[in-house]
ZAMI-732796 format. One record per residue (C-alpha): residue in three letters; x, y, z. Coordinates in steps of 0.1 Angstrom, whole numbers, plus 5000, padded with zeros to 4 digits. Layout:
<sites>
alaXYZ/...
</sites>
This chain:
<sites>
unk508350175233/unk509250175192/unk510650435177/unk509650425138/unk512050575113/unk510450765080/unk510251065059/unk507651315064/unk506951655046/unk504451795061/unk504052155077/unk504252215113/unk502152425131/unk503552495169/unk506652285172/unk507652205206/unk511352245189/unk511052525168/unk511052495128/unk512052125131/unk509951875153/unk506251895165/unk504851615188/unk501651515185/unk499451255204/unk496851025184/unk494550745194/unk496950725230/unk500250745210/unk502951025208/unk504551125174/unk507151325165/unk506951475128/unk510351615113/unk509951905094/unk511551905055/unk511052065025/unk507852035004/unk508451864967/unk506351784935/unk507251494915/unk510551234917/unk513451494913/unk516051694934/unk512951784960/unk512551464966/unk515851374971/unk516151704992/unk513551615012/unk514551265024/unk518651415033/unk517051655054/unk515151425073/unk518051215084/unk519951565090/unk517251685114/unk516551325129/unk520151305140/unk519851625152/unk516951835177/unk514751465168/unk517451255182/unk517551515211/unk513551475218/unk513951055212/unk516151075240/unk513251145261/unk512550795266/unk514750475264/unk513350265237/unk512949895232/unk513249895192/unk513950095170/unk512250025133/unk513450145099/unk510350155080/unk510550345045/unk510350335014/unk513950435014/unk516950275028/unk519350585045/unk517250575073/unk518450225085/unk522050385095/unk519950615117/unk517950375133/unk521250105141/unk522550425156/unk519750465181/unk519150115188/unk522950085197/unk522450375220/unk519750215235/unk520649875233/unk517449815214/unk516249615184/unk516849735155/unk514349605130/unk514449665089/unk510949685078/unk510549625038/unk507849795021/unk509349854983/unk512249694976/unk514750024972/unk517050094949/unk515549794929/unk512449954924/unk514050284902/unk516050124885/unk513649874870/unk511250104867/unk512950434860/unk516050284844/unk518050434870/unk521850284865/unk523250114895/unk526550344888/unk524450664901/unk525150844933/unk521850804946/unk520950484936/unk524950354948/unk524050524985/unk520650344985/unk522550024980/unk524950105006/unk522150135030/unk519649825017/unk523249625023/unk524049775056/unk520749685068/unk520749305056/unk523349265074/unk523149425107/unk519349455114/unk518649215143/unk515249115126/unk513649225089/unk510349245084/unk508649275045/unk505249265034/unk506449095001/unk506448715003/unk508948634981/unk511648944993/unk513748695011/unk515748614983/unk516648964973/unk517649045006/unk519748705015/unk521348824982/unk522149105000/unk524049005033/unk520748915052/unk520748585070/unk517948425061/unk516548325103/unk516448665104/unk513148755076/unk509248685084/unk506848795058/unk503949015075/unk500949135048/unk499449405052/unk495549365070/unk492549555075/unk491349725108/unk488149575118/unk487149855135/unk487050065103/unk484449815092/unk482549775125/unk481950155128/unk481850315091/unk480850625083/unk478350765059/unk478650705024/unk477951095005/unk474851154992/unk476751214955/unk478250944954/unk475050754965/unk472750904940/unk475350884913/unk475450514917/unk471850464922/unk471450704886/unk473950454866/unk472150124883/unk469550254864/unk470750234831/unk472949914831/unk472549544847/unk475749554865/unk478749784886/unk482249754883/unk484249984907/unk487250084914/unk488350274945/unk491450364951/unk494650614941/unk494750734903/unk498350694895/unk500750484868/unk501150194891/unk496950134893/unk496850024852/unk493950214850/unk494550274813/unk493949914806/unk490249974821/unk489450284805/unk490150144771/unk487949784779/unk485050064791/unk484950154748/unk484249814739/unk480449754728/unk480649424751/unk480149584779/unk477449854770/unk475349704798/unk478149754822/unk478449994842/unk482450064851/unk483450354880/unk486650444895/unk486250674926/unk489450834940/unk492051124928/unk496051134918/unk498351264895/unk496951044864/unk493151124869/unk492451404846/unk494751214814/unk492550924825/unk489551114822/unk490251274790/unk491750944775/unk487950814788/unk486051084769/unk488051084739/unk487550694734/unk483950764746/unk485050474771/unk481850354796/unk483750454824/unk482550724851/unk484850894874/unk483651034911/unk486051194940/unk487551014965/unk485450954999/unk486650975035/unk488550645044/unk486150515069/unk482950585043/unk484850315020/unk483349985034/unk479850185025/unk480550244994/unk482749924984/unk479049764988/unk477249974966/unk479249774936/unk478549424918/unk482249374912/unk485149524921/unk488449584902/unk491749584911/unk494949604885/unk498849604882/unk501049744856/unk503349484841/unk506349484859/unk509149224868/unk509149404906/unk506449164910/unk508048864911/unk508548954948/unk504948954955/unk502449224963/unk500549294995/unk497949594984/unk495649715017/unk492949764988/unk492549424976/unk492049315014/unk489549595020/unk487949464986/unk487849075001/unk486349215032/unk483549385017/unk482549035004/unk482149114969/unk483948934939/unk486849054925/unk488349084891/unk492549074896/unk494549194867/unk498149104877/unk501448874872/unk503348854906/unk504448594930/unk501348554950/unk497648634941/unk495148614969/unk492148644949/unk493448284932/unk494448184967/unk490748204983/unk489048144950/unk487048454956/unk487148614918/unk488848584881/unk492748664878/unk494048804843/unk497048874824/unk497549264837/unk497549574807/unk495849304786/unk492249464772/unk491049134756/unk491548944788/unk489949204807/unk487149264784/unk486948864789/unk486948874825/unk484349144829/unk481848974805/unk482748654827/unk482148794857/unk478749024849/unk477048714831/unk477148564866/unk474148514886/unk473548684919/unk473848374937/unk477348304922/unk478948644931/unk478248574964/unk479748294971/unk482548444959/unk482548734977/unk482148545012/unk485048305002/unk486948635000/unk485748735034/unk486448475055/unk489948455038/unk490748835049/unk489248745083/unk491248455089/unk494648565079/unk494648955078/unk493149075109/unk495349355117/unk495349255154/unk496948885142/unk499049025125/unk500449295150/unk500949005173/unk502748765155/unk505349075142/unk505849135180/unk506448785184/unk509048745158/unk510349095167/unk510648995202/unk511648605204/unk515248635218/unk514748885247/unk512648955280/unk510049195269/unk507249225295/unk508349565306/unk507149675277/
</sites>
């Protein structure tokens, strides 16, 4: 059995623990969501929030874990208090206790908030990323290039594998119907231009969607069609910036998840951008840019990090990221190729995501570095 460790704030309806856990059972496996207070934003809420997570997990939560005896116990956040949690249970246990690195935490506000390392929430933070790198039996990131920042930290370096993130074939194998809007929206723009640039995906600072909206105004790429399809926090600034610079960008809602491989082939070319940061220099592992290599369609990469897998299976055009020349550049590129050429691309993309980020491969070789030192066919 694993226990995983994070924050949750959503609302219960008919806890088995009243007001603070609820167990729920999906796809065959049991959950239990912790109950905290809702939050906008990345103030005091949010802070609120995550404390009273680890307040309730080490209390009625820890009470319902004890239900069963697990095998490891994973701390896998975005935050770092919930590692002294999780080396509590697995001692209890005698478990695993494994670190699991999504976002490199406190690095990531203070590089990009400007937090200062002498703050009492960014000094506890560190406390915990330390404690972790140097008593978690195993860590885990999905960033190549982590290991240094965490040997930096305590962390022996036998003890770090870098997993990606993958895509879920199934997802793929058994998609669900694309809207009709969206559909005949498509279809309308098709129409009126030679070629479709989409972008599908969240609508926040970190997607650089500015850079896009202001290559849309250029008269290059009148005959280009550009759409980004999603929601978030930056989407109605992005739409007004779009209007207001009477940008060639068109924006549509966000579909069901499994409707995305339908609609990921309705496009030409797909898009995909960073902000510029210096976080990147630990790599990135985005689920959207392997869903875009799986739909087999080219892909126009905006970004400056440690690894780029659209360079790495040759299966689109890389640029400098918040750079609207370059971008402009890259999306003339890309829509003056022919049909024939695209293609290629795309399917050298595909059989890149199939070989290394099948989500079952990759489950299995966590569990085998996860597992390498102990007995663990009871499980």
């Amino acid at each position: 059995m694993i226990v995983a460790a994070g924050f949750s704030h959503l609302r219960l309806v008919n806890p088995s623990i009243p007001g603070t856990v609820m167990r729920e059972t999906l796809e065959g496996i049991e959950y239990l969501w912790v109950k905290t207070p809702a939050y906008r934003g990345n103030g005091l809420g949010r802070v609120l929030n995550m404390a009273m997570f680890m307040l309730r997990l080490s209390g009625a939560a820890g009470l319902a874990i004890a239900d069963f005896r697990p095998h490891l116990v994973i701390a896998s956040s975005t935050y770092t208090w919930d590692n002294w949690l999780a080396a509590r249970y697995a001692r209890i246990f005698h478990a695993k206790y494994v670190y699991e690195v999504h976002d490199l935490w406190p690095l990531t506000p203070m590089e990009l908030a400007g937090m200062s390392r002498a703050n009492p929430f960014i000094w506890s933070l560190q406390r915990a990323e330390d404690f972790a790198c140097r008593k978690a039996d195993k860590v885990v990131s999905l960033l190549p290039a982590a290991e240094s920042h965490l040997a930096a930290h305590g962390m022996e370096p036998r003890k770090f594998a870098y997993i990606p993130n993958g895509i879920v074939e199934d997802e793929w194998e058994h998609g669900e119907h694309v809207p009709d809007a969206h559909v005949e929206a498509l279809a309308g723009m098709r129409r009126e231009v030679r070629c479709l640039v989409g972008y599908v995906g969240g609508h926040g600072l970190s997607n650089a969607l500015d850079a896009l909206i202001v290559a849309g105004a250029d008269p290059r790429l009148k005959n280009v069609g550009i759409v980004c399809v999603g929601d978030g926090p930056e989407k109605n600034r992005l739409k007004e910036k779009a209007r207001r610079l009477r940008s060639n960008v068109h924006f549509l809602p966000s579909v069901p998840k499994r409707s995305v491989p339908g609609l990921l082939g309705l496009f030409d070319i797909l898009y995909i951008g960073w902000a510029q940061s210096s976080l990147y220099r630990f790599g990135i592992s985005p689920n959207k840019l392997f869903e875009y290599m799986r739909a087999g369609l080219p892909i126009l990469h905006a970004v400056a990090a440690a690894n780029d897998p659209v360079q790495e299976a040759a299966c689109g055009l890389s640029v400098r990221p918040e750079d609207q020349p370059a971008l402009i550049d890259g999306i003339c590129k890309m829509a003056a190729l022919s049909r024939e050429e695209r293609k290629a691309m795309g399917q050298r993309g595909r059989r890149y995501v199939e070989t290394y980020h099948r989500l079952g491969r990759l489950a299995r070789d966590y569990l085998d570095f996860v597992c390498e030192t102990r007995d663990w066919k009871t499980i």
